[in-house]
C-alpha positions as CSV (number, residue, x, y, z in Angstrom):
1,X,-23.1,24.5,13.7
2,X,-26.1,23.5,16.0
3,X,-26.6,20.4,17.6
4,X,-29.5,19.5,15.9
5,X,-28.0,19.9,12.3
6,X,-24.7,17.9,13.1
7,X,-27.1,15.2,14.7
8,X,-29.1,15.2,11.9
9,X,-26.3,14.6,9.3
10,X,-24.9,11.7,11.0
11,X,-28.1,10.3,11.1
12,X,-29.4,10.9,7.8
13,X,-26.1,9.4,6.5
14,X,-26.0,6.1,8.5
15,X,-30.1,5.9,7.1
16,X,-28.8,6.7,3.6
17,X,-25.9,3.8,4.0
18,X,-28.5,1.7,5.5
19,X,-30.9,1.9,2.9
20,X,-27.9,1.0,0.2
21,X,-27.3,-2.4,2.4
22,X,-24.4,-1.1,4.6
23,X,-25.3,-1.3,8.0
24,X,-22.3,0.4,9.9
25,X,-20.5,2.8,9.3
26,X,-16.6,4.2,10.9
27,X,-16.0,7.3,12.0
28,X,-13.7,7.9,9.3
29,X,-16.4,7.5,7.0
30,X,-18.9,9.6,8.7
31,X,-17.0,12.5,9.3
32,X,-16.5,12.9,5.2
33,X,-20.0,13.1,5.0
34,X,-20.9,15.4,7.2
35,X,-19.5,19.5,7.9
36,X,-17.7,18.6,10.8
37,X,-14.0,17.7,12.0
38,X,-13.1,14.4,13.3
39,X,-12.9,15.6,17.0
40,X,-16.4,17.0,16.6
41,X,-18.1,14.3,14.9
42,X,-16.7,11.6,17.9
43,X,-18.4,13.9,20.5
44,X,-21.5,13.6,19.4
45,X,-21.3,10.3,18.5
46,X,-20.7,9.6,22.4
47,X,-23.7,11.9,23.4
48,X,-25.9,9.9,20.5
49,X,-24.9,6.6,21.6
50,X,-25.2,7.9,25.2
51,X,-28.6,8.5,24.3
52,X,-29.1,5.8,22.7
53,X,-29.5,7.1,18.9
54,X,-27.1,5.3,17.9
55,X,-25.2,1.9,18.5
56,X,-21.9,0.9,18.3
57,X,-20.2,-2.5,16.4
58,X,-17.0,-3.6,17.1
59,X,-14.7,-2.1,19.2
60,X,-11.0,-0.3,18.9
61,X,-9.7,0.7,15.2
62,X,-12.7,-1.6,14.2
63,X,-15.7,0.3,15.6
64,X,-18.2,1.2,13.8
65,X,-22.0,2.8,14.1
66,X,-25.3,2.0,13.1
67,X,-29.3,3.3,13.7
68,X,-30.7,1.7,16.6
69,X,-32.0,-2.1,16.1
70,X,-35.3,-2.1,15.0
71,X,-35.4,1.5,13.3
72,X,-36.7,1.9,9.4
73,X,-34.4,2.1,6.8
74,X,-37.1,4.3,5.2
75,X,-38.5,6.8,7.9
76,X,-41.8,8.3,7.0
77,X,-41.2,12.0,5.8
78,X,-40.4,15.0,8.1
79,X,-39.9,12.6,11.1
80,X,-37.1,14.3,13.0
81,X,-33.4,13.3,12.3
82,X,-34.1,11.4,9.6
83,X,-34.1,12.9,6.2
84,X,-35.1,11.0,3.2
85,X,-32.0,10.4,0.8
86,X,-31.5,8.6,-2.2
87,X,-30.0,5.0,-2.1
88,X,-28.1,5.5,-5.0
89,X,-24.6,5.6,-4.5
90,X,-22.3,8.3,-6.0
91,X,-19.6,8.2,-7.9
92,X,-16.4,8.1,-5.9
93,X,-18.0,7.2,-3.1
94,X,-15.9,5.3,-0.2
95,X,-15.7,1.8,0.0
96,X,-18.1,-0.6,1.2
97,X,-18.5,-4.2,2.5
98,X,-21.4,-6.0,0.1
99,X,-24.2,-7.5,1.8
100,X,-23.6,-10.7,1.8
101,X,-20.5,-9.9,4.1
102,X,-22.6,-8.7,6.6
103,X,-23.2,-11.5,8.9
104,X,-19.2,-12.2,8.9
105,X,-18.8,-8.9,10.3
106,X,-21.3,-9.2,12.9
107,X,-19.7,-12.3,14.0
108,X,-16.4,-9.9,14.5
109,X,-17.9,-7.3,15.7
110,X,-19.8,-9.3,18.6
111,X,-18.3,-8.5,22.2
112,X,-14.7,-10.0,22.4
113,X,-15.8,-12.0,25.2
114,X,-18.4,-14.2,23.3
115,X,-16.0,-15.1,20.2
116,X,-13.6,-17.9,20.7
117,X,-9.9,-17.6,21.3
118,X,-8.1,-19.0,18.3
119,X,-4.6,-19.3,17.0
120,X,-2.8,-19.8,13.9
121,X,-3.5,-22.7,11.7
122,X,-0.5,-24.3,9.3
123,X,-3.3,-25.9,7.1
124,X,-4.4,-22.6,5.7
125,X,-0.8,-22.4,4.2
126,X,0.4,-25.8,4.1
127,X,-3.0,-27.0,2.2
128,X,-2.6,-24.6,-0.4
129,X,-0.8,-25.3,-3.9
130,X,0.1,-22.7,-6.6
131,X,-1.9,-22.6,-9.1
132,X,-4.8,-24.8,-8.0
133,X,-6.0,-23.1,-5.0
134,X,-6.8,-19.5,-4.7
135,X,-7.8,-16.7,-2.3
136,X,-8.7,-14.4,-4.8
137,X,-12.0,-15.4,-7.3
138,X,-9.9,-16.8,-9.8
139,X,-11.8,-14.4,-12.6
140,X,-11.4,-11.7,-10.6
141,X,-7.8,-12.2,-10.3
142,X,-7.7,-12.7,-14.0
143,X,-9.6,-9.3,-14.7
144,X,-7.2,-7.5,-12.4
145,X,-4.1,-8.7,-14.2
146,X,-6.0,-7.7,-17.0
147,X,-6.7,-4.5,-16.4
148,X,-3.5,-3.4,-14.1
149,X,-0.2,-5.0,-16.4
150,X,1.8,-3.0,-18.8
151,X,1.2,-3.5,-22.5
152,X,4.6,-4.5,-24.2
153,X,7.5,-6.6,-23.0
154,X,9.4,-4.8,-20.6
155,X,12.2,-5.4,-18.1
156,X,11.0,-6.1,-14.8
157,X,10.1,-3.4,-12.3
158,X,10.0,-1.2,-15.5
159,X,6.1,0.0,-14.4
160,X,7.1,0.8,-10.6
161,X,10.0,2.7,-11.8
162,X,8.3,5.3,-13.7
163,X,6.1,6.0,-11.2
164,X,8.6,6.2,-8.5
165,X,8.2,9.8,-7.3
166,X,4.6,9.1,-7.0
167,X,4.4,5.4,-5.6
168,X,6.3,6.7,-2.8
169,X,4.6,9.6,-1.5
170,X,1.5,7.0,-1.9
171,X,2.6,4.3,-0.5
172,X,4.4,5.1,2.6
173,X,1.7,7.4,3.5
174,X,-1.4,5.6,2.9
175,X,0.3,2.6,4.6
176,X,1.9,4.9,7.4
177,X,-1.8,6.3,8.2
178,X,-3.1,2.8,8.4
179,X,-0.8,2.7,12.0
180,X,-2.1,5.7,12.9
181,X,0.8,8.1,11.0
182,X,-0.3,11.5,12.1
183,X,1.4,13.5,9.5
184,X,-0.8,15.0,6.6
185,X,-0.5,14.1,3.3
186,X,1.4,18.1,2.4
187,X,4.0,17.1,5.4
188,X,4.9,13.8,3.7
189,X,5.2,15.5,0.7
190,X,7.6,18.0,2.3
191,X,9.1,15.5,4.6
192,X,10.4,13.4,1.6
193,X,12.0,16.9,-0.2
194,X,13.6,17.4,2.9
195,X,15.4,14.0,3.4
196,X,15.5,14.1,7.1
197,X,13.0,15.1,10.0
198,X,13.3,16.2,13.9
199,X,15.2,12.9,15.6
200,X,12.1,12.3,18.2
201,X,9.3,12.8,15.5
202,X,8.7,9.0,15.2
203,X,5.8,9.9,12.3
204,X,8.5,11.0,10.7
205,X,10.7,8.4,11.0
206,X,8.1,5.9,10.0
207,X,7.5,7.4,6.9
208,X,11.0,7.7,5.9
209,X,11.5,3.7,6.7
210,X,8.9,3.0,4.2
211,X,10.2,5.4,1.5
212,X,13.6,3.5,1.9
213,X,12.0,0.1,1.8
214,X,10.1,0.8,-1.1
215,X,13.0,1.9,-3.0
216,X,14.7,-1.3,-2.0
217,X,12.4,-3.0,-2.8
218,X,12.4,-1.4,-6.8
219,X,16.3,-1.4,-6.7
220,X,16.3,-5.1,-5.5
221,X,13.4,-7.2,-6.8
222,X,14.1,-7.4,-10.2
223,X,17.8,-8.9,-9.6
224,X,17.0,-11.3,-6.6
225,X,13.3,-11.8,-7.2
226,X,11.0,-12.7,-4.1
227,X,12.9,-14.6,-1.4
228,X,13.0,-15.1,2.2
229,X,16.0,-12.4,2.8
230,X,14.3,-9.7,0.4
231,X,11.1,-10.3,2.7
232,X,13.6,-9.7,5.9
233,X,15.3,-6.5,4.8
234,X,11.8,-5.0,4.2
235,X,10.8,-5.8,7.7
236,X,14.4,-4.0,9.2
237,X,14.1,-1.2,6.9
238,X,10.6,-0.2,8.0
239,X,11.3,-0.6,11.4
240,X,14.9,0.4,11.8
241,X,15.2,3.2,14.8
242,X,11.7,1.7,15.7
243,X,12.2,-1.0,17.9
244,X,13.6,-1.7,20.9
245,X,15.7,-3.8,20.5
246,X,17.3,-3.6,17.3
247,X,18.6,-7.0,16.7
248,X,14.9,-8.5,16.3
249,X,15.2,-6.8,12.9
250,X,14.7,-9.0,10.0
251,X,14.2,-12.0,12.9
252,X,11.6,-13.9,13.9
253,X,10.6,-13.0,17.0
254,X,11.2,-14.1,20.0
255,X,8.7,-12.1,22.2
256,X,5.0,-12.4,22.6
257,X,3.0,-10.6,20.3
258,X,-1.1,-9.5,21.3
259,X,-3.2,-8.4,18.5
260,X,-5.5,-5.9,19.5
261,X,-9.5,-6.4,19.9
262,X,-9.0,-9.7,18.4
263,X,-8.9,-13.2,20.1
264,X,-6.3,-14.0,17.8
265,X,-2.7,-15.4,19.3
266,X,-0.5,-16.0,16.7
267,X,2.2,-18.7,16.8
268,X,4.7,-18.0,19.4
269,X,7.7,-20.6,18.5
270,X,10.4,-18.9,16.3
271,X,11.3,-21.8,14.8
272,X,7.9,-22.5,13.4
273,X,8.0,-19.0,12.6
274,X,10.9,-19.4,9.8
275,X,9.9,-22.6,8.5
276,X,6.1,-21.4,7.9
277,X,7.6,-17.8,6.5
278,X,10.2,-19.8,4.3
279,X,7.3,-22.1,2.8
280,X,4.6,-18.7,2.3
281,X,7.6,-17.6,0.4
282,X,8.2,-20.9,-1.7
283,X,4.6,-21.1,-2.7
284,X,4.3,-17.5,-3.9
285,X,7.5,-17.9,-5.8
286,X,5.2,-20.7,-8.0
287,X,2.1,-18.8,-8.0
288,X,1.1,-17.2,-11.6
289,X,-1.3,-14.6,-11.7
290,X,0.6,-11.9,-10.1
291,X,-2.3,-10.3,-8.8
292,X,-3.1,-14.0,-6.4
293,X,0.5,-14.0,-5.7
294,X,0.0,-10.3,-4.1
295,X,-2.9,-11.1,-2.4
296,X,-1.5,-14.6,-0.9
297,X,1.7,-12.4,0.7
298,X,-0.4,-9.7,1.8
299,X,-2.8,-11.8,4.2
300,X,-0.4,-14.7,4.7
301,X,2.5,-12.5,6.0
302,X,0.0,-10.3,8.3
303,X,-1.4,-14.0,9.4
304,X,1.8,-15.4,10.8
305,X,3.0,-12.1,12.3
306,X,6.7,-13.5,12.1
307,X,8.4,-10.5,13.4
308,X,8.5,-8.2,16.4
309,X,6.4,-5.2,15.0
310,X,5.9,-4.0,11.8
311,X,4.1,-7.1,10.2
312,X,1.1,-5.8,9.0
313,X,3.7,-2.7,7.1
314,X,5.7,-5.6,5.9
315,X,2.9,-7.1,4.5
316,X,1.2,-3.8,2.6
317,X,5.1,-3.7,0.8
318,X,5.4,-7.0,0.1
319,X,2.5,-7.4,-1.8
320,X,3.5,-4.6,-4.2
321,X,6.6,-8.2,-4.9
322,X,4.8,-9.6,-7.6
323,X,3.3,-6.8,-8.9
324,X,6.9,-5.4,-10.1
325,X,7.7,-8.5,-10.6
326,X,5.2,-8.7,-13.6
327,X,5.2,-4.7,-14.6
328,X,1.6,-4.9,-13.2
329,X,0.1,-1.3,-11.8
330,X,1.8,-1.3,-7.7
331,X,-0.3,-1.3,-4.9
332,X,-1.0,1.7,-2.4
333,X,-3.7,1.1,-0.5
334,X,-5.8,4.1,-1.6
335,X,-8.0,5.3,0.9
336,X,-8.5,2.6,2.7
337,X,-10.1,3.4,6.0
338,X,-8.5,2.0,9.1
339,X,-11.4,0.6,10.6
340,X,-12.1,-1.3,7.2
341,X,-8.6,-2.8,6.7
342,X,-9.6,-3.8,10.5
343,X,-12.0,-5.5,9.6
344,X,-10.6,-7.4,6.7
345,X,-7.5,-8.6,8.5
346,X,-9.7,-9.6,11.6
347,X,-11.4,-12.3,9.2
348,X,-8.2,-13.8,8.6
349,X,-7.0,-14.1,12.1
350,X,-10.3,-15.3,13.7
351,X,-12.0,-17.3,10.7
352,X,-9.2,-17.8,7.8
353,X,-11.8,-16.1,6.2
354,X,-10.2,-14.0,2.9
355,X,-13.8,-12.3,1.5
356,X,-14.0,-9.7,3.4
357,X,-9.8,-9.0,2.7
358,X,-10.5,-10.1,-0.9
359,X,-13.2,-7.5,-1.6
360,X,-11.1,-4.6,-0.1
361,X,-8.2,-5.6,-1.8
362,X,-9.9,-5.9,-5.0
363,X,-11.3,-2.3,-4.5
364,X,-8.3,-0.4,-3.6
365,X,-5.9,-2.1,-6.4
366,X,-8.6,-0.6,-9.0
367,X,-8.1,2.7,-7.6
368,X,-4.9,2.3,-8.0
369,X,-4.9,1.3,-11.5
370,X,-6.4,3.7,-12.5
371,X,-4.3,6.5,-10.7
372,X,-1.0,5.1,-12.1
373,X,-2.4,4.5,-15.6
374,X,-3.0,8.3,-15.8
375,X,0.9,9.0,-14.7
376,X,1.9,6.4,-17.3
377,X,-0.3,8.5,-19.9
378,X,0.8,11.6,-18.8
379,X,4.8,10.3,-19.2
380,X,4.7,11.0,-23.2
381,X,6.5,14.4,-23.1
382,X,10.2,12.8,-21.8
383,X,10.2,10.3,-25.1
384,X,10.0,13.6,-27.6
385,X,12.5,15.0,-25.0
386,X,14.6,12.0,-25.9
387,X,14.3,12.3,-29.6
388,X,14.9,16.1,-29.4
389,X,18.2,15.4,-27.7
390,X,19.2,12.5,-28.7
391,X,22.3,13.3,-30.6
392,X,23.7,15.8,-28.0
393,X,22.7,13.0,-25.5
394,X,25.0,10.6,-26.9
395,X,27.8,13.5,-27.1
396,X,27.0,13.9,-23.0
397,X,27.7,10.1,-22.5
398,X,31.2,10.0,-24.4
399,X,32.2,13.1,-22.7
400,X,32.2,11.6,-19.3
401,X,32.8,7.6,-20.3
402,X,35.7,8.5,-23.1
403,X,37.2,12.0,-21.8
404,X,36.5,12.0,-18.1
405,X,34.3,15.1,-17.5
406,X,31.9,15.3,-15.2
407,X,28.3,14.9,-15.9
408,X,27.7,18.6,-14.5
409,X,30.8,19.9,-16.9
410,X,29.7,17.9,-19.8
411,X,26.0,19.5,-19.7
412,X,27.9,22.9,-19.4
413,X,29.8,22.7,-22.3
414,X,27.2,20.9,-24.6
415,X,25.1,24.4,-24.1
416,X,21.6,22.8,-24.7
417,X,18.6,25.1,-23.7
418,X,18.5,26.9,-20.2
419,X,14.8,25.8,-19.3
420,X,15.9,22.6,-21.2
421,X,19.2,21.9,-18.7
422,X,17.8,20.3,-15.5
423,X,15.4,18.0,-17.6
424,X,18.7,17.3,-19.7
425,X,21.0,16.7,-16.8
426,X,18.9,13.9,-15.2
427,X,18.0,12.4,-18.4
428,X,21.6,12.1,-19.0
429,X,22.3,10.6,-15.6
430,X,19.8,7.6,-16.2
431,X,21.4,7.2,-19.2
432,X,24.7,6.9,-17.2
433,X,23.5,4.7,-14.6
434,X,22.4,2.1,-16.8
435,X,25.0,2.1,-19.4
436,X,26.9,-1.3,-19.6
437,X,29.2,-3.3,-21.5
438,X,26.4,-5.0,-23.5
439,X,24.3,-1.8,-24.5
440,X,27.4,0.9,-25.0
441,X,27.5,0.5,-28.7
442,X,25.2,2.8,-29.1
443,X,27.0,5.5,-27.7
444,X,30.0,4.9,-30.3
445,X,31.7,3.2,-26.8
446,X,34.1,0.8,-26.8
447,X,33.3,-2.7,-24.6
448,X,36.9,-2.4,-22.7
449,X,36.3,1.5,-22.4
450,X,32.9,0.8,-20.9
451,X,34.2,-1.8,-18.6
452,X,37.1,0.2,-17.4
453,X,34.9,3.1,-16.6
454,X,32.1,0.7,-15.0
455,X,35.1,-0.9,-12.8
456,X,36.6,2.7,-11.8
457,X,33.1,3.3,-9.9
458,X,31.3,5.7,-13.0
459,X,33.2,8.5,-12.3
460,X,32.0,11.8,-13.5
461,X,28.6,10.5,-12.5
């Protein structure tokens, strides 16, 4: 591609954003509007802001670029690198700060040496009271609910459980990526069928530490709820074979922590640490609208930094609490850019300032509603599965409860259709799993039988 067309495309992208009311753009964003790799695109940003074409806000994961002050959003026709585009914005189109944000984000984006050093502030937890005060727009928190809880009444964490596989190839990737994961979307995917990676590929390793915490988290939360220790073992799972010194996992810290391009310096005294991350956790326990409760952790727990590292991780999992919690839609982050998520968190650390985390968060919980209401609708086929096998099903259960076979010989031997058998086998092992004293009458099962089985471990299983 020539320089002239690659330079032109940037340009005629950051005028089109400009003309729509966004006035910066990351590199992220850029380089999916333009025909160019990543690598590519930063070059010539250098040479443009070298030449002054362009100008930069912010600075680290945060920066952004912009036309130069003083240039027309609207450039009179064939004037060179600027061609005319249409402010209209497209659907599916990346997400965007409104304009009344702007001014915030100039105030974090001015040079790190102007801003004022600040650190954390109890009030912003200690002032507010479940159910009165709120981060989120109270409507918009309402409308969310709304639109991301399952219909029906359902045992908790019913919604994240069915879509499991999904949720977390989503989650630990999108969140993974926000720390600068390197590994592709494909190699998650491949990573996870594996089970295990190369011991010095740390990617790796990270993204395996968040599928483990997120099936803790689906395996744990409904019995012991949101608490203090659940909020812990997230934090040692995602880092575990990730710090240096593994007995800060699950603790608060002890070190000094520095957050990057910010003049943010967190609270430093461990004790102060527990008691404020005890109290977040007390308050959210009280908070109703699941979809406030998710924000409050999410910005709260990446606000105190209680831990080592892994903080801002924790947070991204913990919000997803409440959510299964409530059978609401989980939360993955969709395509969040870095350098917006950045800039989101930066207005909590500097101003206690939620709008610009608030209209992110808002954005990228739709997208995920959306994308898990699909899998819920396309989740019909294993109910007629059900009722087609029901009978032989029930035969299955008694055959390893009431005669001691094993799952695999009890499939054998009930001889149900070859394309049929793996679907059967693992329908047959939920069933299994979850079979208790209180629900094994409908498997012709005794109570003692059931118990006896239940206490020998679920052999056969």
């Amino acid at each position: 591609m020539a320089k002239y067309d690659l330079k032109n495309q940037i340009l005629a992208y950051l005028q089109q954003q400009s003309v729509a009311g966004v006035e910066s753009c990351g590199p992220e964003a850029i380089t999916a509007n333009v025909e160019a790799s990543r690598p590519t695109v930063n070059r010539y940003l250098a040479r443009m802001l070298a030449a002054g074409e362009v100008r930069k806000v912010g600075a680290g994961p945060a920066t952004r670029y912009a036309l130069p002050a003083g240039v027309a959003t609207a450039a009179p026709g064939g004037q060179v690198g600027y061609v005319p585009q249409p402010a209209i914005v497209p659907l599916g189109a990346g997400f965007r700060f409104s304009p009344d944000r702007q001014p915030l984000i100039a105030e974090l984006s001015a040079p790190i040496g102007t801003r004022k050093p600040v650190t954390y502030q109890r009030a912003f937890v200690e002032r507010y009271v479940p159910n009165e005060s709120s981060l989120m727009p109270p409507a918009l928190a309402a409308d969310l609910f709304a639109r991301g809880r399952a219909r029906g009444q359902q045992p908790a964490g019913t919604y994240a459980r069915k879509v499991l596989e999904q949720l977390l190839i989503d989650l630990s990737w999108h969140s993974s990526r926000l720390e600068g994961n390197r590994k592709s979307l494909l190699d998650t995917q491949e990573l996870f069928a594996r089970g295990q990676s190369d011991a010095d590929d740390v990617d790796a390793l990270m993204l395996l530490n968040h599928k483990e915490a997120i099936e803790f988290i689906v395996d744990a939360v409904p019995e012991y709820g949101i608490t203090e220790a659940v909020v812990r073992n997230i934090q040692a799972l995602l880092m575990q074979g990730l710090l240096l010194h593994p007995d800060g996992l699950g603790k608060a810290r002890r070190s000094v922590v520095t957050i990057s391009d910010s003049v943010y310096v967190p609270m430093q005294m461990p004790q102060i640490l527990d008691e404020m991350l005890v109290l977040l956790v007390e308050k959210v326990r009280n908070i109703k609208n699941p979809i406030e409760a998710a924000f409050f952790l999410w910005v709260n727990i990446a606000y105190l930094q209680p831990f080592e590292d892994g903080n801002k991780r924790a947070s991204r999992l913990c919000a997803n609490l409440p959510l299964l919690l409530q059978n609401c839609a989980p939360l993955s982050f969709l395509d969040v850019e870095p350098a917006d998520y950045a800039m989101a968190i930066l207005g909590v650390y500097e101003k206690q300032d939620v709008s610009l985390a608030a209209e992110l968060f808002a954005w990228t919980y739709q997208r995920s509603i959306t994308k898990y209401a699909v899998i819920l609708d396309s989740m019909g086929a294993p109910d007629l599965f059900r009722q087609r096998y029901r009978e032989l099903l029930g035969e299955g259960v008694r055959r390893v409860v009431a005669d001691g076979a094993t799952i695999e010989a009890a499939v054998q031997a009930l001889e149900p259709p070859f394309a049929d058998q793996p679907a059967f086998l693992e329908l047959l092992r939920q069933e299994l799993s979850h079979l208790e004293a209180y629900n094994c009458a409908r498997y012709r099962l005794g109570i003692r039988l059931t118990e006896g089985w239940i206490k020998a471990g679920r052999p056969g299983l």
